[in-house]
C-alpha positions as semicolon CSV with decimal commas, in nm:
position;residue;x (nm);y (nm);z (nm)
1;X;4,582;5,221;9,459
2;X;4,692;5,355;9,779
3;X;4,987;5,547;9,631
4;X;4,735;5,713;9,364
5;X;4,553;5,814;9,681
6;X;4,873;6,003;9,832
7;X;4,951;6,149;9,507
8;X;4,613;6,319;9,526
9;X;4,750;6,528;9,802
10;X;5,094;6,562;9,740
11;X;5,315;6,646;9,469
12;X;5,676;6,571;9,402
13;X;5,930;6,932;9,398
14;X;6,227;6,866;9,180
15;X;6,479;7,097;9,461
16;X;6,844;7,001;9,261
17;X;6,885;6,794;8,984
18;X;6,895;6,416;9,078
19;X;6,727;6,532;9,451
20;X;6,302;6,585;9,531
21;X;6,161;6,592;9,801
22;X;5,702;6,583;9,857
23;X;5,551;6,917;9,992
24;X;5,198;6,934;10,092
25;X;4,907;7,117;9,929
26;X;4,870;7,490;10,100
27;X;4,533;7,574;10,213
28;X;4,405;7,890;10,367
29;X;4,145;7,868;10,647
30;X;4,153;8,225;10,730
31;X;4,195;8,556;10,564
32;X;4,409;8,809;10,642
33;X;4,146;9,050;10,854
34;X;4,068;8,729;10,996
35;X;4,472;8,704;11,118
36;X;4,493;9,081;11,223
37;X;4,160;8,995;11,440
38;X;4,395;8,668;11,561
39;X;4,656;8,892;11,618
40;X;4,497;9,141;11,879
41;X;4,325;8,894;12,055
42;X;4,621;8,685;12,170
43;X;4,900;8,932;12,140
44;X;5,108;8,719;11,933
45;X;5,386;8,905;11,767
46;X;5,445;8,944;11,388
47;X;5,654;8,644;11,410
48;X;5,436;8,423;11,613
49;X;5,154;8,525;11,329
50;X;5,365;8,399;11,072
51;X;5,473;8,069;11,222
52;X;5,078;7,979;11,334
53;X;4,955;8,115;10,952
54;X;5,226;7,868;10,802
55;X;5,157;7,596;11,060
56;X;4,760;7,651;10,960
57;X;4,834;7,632;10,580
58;X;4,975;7,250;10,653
59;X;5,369;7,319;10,701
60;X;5,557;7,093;10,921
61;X;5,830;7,207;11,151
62;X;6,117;7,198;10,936
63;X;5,919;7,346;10,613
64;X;5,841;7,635;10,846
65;X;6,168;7,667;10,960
66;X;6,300;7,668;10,559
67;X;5,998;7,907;10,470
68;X;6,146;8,142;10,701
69;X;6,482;8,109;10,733
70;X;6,504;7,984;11,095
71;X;6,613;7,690;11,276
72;X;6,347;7,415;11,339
73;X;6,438;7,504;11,708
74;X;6,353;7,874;11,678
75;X;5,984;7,734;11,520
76;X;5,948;7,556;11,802
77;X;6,023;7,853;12,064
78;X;5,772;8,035;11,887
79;X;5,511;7,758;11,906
80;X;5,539;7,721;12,276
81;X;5,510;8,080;12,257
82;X;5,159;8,075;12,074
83;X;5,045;7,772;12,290
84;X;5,093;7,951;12,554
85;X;4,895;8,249;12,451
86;X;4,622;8,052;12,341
87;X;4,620;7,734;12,579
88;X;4,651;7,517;12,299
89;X;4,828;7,177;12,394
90;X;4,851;7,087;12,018
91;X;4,906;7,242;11,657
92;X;4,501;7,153;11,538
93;X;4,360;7,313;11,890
94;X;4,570;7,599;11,810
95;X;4,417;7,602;11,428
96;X;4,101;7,475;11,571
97;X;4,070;7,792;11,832
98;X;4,174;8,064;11,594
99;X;3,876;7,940;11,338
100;X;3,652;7,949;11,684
101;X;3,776;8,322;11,711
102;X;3,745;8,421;11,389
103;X;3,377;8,277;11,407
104;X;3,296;8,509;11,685
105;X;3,409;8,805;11,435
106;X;3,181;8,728;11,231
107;X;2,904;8,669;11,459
108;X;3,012;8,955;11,715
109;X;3,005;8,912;12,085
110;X;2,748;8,752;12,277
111;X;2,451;8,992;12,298
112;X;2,357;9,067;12,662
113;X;2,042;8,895;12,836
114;X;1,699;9,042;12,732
115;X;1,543;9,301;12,922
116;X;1,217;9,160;13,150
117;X;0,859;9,295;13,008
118;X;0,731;9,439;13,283
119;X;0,368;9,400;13,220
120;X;0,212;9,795;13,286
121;X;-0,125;9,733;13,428
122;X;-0,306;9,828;13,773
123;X;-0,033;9,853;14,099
124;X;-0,046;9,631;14,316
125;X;0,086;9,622;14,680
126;X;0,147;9,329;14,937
127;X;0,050;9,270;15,238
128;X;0,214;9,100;15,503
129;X;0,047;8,786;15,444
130;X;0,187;8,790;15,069
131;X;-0,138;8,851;14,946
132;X;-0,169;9,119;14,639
133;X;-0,441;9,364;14,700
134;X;-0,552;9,655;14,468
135;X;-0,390;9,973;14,576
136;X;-0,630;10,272;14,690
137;X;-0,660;10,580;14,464
């Protein structure tokens, strides 16, 4: 039962005859205005976007690093890189932050406090004793 369970979410990739190996479904959280937006706000460069898009679409280390052609150490440069920019401590608050930015897109920023109704009606002036008093015409 449990292994029908795990085939639910992952499929077997015939690489070389007589050789598989299990990749993970890909998923996509957030579209690609939603990326640029990402992009801007933290300054990451085109490299650090595609490392965090692959590590937010479910890769692992080493399927990044194959996906791009790198070393899994050079993946791992560029993560520091993007936890730093972010001040994420993990891979899911890094993914878990860019879907709080990209919320904020869509909502835009915070409005600004409300204006105070001033309520238009006869002045008034104080006295020194605090006490309001109609003002003479």
């Amino acid at each position: 039962m449990e292994s029908q369970k795990k085939q639910h979410w992952r499929h077997v990739q015939r690489t070389e005859p007589g050789k598989t190996s299990e990749r993970r479904s890909r998923f996509n959280l957030i579209d690609n205005k939603q990326w640029a937006y990402i992009k801007r706000r933290y300054r990451l460069s085109p490299r650090e976007l595609q490392v965090a898009a692959l590590v937010c679409s479910g890769y692992t280390n080493d399927g990044i690093a194959t996906e791009l052609k790198v070393t899994s150490g050079t993946v791992k440069t560029h993560l520091r890189s993007i936890f730093g920019k972010t001040n994420a401590r993990t891979k899911i608050t890094m993914l878990l932050t860019f879907v709080a930015a990209t919320q904020e897109l869509h909502q835009g920023p915070p409005s600004p406090p409300g204006i105070p109704i001033v309520e238009l009606g006869e002045s008034k002036q104080r006295t020194s004793d605090n006490k309001a008093r109609p003002q003479a015409k």
